[in-house]
Short mmCIF file of the C-alpha atoms (twelve columns), coordinates in Angstrom:
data_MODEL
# 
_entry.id   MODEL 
# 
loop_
_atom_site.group_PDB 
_atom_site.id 
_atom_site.type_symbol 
_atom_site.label_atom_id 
_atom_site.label_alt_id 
_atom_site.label_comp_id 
_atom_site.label_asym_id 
_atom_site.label_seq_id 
_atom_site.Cartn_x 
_atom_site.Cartn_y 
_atom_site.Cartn_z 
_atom_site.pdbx_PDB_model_num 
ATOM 1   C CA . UNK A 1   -31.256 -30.904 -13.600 1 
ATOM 2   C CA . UNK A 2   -31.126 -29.823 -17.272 1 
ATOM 3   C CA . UNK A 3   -27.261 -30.279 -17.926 1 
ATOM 4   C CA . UNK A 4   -25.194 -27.528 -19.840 1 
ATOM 5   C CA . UNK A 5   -22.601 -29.741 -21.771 1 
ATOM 6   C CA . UNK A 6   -18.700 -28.204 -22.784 1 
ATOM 7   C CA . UNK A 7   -19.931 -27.862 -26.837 1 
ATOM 8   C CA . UNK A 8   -22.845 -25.373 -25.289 1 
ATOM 9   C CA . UNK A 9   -21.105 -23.293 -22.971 1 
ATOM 10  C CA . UNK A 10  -19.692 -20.628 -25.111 1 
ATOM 11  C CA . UNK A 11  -16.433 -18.206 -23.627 1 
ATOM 12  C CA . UNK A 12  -17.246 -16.015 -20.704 1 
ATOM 13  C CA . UNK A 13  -20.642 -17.064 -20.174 1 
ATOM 14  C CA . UNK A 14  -21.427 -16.825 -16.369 1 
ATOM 15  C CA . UNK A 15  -23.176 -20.079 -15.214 1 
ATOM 16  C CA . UNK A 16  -24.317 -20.821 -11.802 1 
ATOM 17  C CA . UNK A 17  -21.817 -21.642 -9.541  1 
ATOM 18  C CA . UNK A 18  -23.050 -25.529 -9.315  1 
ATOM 19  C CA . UNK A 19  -22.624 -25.352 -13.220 1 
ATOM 20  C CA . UNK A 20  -19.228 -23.318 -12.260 1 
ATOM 21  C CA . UNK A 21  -18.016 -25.977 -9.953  1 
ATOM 22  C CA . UNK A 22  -18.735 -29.090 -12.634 1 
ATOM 23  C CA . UNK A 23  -17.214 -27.562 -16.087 1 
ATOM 24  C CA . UNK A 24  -14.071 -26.300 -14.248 1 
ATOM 25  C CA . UNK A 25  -13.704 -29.666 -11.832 1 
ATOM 26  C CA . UNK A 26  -13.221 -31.229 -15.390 1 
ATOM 27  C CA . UNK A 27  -11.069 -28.394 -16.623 1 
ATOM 28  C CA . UNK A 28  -8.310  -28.810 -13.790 1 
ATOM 29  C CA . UNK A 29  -8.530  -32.451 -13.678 1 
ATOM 30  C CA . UNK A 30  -8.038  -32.817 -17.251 1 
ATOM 31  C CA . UNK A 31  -5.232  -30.281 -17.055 1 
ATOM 32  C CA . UNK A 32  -3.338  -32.180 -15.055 1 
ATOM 33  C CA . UNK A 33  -3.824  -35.521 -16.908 1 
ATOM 34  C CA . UNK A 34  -5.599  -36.701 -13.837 1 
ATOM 35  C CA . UNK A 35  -8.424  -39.517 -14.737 1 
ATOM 36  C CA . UNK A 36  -11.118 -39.833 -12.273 1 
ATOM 37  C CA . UNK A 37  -9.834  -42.704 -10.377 1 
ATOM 38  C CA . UNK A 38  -6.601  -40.079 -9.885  1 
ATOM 39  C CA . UNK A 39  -8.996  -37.477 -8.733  1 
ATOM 40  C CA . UNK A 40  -10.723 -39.646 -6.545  1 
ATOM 41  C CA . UNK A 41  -7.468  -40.926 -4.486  1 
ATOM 42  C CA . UNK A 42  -6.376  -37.501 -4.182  1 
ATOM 43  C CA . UNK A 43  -9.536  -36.500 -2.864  1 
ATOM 44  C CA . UNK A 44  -9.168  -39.524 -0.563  1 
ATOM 45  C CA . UNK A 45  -6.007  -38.759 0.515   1 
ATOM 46  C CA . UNK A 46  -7.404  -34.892 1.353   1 
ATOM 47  C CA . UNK A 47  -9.663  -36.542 3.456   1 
ATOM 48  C CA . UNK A 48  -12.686 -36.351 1.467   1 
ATOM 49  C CA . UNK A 49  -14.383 -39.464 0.384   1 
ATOM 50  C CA . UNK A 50  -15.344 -39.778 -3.319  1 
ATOM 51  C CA . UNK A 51  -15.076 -42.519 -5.786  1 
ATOM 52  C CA . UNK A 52  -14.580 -42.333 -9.044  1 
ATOM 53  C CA . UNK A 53  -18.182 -42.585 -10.592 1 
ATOM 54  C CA . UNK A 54  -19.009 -39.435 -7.785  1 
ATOM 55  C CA . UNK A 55  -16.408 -37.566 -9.886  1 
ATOM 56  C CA . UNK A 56  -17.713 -38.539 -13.517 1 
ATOM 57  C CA . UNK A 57  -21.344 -37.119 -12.150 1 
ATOM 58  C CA . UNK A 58  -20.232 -34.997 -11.317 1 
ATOM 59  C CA . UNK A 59  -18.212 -33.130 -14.099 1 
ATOM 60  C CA . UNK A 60  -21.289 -34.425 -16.417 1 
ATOM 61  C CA . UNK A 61  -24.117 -32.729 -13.858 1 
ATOM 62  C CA . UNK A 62  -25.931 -36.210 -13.062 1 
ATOM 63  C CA . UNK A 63  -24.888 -35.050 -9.422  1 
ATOM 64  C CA . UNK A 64  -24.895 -32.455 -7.487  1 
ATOM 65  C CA . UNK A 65  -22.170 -31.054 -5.351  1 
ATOM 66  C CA . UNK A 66  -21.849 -30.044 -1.549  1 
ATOM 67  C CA . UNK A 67  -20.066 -27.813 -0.144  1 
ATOM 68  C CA . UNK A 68  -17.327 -29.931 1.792   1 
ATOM 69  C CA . UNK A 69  -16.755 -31.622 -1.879  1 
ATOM 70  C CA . UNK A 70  -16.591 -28.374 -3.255  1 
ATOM 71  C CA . UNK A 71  -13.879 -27.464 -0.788  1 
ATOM 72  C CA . UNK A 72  -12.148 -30.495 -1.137  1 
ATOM 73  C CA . UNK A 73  -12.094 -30.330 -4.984  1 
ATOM 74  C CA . UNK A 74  -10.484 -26.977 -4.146  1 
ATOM 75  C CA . UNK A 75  -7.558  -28.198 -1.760  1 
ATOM 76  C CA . UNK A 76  -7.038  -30.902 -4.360  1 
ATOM 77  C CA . UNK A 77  -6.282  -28.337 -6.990  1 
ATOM 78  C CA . UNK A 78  -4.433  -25.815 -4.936  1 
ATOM 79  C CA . UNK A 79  -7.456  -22.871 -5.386  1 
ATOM 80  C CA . UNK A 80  -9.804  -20.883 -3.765  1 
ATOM 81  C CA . UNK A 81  -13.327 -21.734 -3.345  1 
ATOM 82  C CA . UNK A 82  -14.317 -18.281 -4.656  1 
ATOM 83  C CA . UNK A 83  -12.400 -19.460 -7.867  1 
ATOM 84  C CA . UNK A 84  -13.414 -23.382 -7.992  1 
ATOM 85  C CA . UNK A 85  -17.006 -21.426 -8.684  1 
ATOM 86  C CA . UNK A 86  -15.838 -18.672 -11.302 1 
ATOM 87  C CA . UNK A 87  -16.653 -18.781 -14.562 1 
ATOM 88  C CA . UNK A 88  -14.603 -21.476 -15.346 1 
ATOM 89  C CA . UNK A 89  -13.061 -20.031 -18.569 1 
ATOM 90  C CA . UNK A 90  -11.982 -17.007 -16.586 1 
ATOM 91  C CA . UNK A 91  -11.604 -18.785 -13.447 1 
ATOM 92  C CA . UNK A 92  -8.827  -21.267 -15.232 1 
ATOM 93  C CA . UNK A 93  -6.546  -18.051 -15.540 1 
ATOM 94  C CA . UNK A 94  -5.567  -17.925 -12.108 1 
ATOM 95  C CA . UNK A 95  -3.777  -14.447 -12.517 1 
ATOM 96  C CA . UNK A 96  -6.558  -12.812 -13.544 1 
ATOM 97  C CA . UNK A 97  -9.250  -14.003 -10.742 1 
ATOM 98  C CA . UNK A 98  -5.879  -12.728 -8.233  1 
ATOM 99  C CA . UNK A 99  -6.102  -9.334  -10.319 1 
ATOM 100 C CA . UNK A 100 -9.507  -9.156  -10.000 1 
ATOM 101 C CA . UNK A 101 -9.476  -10.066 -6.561  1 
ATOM 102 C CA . UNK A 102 -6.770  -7.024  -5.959  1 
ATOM 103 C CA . UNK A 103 -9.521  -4.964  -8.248  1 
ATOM 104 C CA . UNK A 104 -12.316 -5.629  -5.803  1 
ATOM 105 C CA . UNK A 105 -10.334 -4.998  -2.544  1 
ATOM 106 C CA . UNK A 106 -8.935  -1.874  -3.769  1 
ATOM 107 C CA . UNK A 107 -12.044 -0.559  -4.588  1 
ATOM 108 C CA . UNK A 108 -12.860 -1.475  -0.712  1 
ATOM 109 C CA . UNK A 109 -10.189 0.405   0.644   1 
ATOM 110 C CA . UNK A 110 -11.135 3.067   -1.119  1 
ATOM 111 C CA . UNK A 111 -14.837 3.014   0.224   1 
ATOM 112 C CA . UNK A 112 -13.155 2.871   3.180   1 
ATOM 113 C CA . UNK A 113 -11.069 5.894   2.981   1 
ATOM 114 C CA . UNK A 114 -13.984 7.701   1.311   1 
ATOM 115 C CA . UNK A 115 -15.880 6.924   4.599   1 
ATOM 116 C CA . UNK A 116 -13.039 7.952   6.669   1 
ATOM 117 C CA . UNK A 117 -12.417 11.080  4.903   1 
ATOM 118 C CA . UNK A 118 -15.705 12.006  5.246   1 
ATOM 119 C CA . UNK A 119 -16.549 11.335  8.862   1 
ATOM 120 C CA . UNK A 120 -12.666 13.356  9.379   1 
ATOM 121 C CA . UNK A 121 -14.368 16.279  7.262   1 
ATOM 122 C CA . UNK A 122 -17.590 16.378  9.125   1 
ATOM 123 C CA . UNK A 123 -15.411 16.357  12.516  1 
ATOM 124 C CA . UNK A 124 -13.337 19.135  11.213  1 
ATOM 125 C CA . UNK A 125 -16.461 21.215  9.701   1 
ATOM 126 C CA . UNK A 126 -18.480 20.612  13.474  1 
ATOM 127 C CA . UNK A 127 -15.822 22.110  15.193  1 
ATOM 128 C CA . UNK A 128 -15.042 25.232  12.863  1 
ATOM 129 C CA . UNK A 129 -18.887 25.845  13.288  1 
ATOM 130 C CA . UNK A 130 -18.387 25.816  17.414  1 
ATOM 131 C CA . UNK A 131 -15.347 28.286  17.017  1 
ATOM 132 C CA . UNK A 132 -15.623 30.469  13.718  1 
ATOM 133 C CA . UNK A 133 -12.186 32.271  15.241  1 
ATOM 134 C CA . UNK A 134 -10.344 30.005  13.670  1 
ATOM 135 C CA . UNK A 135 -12.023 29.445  10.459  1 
ATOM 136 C CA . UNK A 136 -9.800  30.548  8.076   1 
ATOM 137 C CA . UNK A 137 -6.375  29.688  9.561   1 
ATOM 138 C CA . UNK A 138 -7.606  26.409  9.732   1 
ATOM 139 C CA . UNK A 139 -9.625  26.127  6.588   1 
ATOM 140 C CA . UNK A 140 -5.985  27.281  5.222   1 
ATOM 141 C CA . UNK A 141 -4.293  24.810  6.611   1 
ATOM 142 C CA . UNK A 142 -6.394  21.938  5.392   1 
ATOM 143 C CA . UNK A 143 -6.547  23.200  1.968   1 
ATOM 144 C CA . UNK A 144 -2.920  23.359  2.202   1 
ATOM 145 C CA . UNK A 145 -1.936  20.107  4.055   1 
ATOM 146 C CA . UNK A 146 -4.299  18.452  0.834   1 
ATOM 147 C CA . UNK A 147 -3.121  20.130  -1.639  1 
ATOM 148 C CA . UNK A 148 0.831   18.879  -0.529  1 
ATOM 149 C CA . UNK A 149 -0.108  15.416  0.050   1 
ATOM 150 C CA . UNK A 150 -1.711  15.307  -3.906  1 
ATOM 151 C CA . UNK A 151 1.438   16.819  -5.155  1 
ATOM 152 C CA . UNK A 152 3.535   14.446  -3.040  1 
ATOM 153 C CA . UNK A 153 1.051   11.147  -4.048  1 
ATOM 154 C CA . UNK A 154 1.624   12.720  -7.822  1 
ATOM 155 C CA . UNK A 155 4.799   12.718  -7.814  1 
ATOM 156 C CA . UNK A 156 4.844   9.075   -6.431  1 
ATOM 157 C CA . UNK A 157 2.895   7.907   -9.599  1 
ATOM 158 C CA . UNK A 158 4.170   10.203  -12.080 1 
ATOM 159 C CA . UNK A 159 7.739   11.266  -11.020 1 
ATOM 160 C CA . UNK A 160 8.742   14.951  -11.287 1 
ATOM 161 C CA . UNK A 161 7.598   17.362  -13.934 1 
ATOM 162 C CA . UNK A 162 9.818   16.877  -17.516 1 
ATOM 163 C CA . UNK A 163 11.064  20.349  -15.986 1 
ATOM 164 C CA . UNK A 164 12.721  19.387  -13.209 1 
ATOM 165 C CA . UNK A 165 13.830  15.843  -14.583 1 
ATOM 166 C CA . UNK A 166 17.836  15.607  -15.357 1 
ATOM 167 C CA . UNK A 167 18.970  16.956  -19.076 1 
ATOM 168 C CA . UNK A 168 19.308  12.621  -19.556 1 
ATOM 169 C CA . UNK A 169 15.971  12.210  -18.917 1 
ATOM 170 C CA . UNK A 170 14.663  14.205  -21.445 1 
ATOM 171 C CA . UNK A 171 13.735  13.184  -24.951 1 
ATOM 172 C CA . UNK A 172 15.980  13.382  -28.018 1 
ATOM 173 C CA . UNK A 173 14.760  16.355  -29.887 1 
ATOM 174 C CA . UNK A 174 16.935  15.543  -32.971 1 
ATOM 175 C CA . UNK A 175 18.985  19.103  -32.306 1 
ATOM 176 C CA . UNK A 176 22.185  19.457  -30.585 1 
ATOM 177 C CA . UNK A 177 22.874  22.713  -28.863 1 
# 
C-alpha cells in the first residue's frame, strides 16, 4: 500500500478511513506524549493486544488495521469510532465532529418531521375529500392552528416584536423625550 506521509497530507484533505485511522492514531498519541511502547500497554491494558512495532506500522501504513484495533485505539483515546476515522485534521477538534454530529441528526429529525407532516396532511386531505361538509371549517382551523404554532416557535427564537418589547429594551436613539 502506497503510503501518504504527514509532509503530503495537506489540511482538510479527506483520506480513506484506513489512511484516517493511521495519521490521527499518531496525532492523539503524540498529543498526549504517549511513545509507542505507552500506547501499546494501554492498549494492553484495554484488552487489546498490540506491541509496540504493531503501533509504529501502523501510524507509518506498513500495516493495516482491523476493526477490533480500530476500536481499541478508540477506547484508548476516549473517542468515537466514527471520529478515530475522520479526517484527522478535522477529526482532532473534537467539538466540531460533536457539532457536526448535532448538524447531521438535526437534519434527520427534520426528515422525519417532514415525513410526518406529510403523511398527517395526506390523512387530513383523505378525509376532507370523504366529507366536503366540513371543508372549510376545518381547512380554517388548520390554517389557523399553523399559523399560531409559527408565531409561537417565532417568538421562541426571536423574542417579541421591538414593539411590544419594554421601553429598556429598546435601543438608545441619542434623543431624550
Amino acid at each position: 500500500m502506497e503510503g501518504v506521509t504527514d509532509d503530503d497530507t495537506p489540511e482538510g484533505v479527506l483520506l480513506s478511513g484506513e489512511e484516517n485511522v493511521a495519521v490521527r492514531i499518531k496525532v492523539e498519541r503524540e498529543a498526549r506524549g504517549w511513545s509507542t511502547n505507552a500506547l501499546s500497554d494501554r492498549m494492553n491494558e484495554a484488552g487489546f493486544e498490540m506491541n509496540p512495532s504493531a503501533v509504529w506500522r501502523i501510524e507509518n501504513r506498513k500495516r493495516r488495521i482491523n476493526l477490533d484495533e480500530a476500536i481499541g485505539f478508540a477506547e484508548v483515546f476516549g473517542v468515537s469510532l466514527r471520529n478515530l476515522v475522520g479526517p484527522p485534521q478535522l477529526a482532532a477538534k473534537a467539538r466540531a465532529m460533536e457539532l457536526i454530529d448535532d448538524v447531521v441528526e438535526a437534519y434527520r429529525a427534520t426528515q422525519r418531521a417532514n415525513a410526518a407532516f406529510t403523511g398527517a396532511r395526506d390523512a387530513f386531505d383523505a378525509y376532507i375529500a370523504e366529507h366536503p361538509d366540513i371543508r372549510e371549517e376545518a381547512e380554517v382551523m388548520v390554517s389557523n392552528s399553523i399559523a399560531e404554532a409559527a408565531s409561537e416557535q417565532m417568538l421562541k427564537m426571536h423574542g417579541p416584536p421591538r414593539s411590544q418589547r419594554p421601553a429598556d429594551d429598546q435601543p438608545d436613539t441619542g434623543t431624550n423625550p
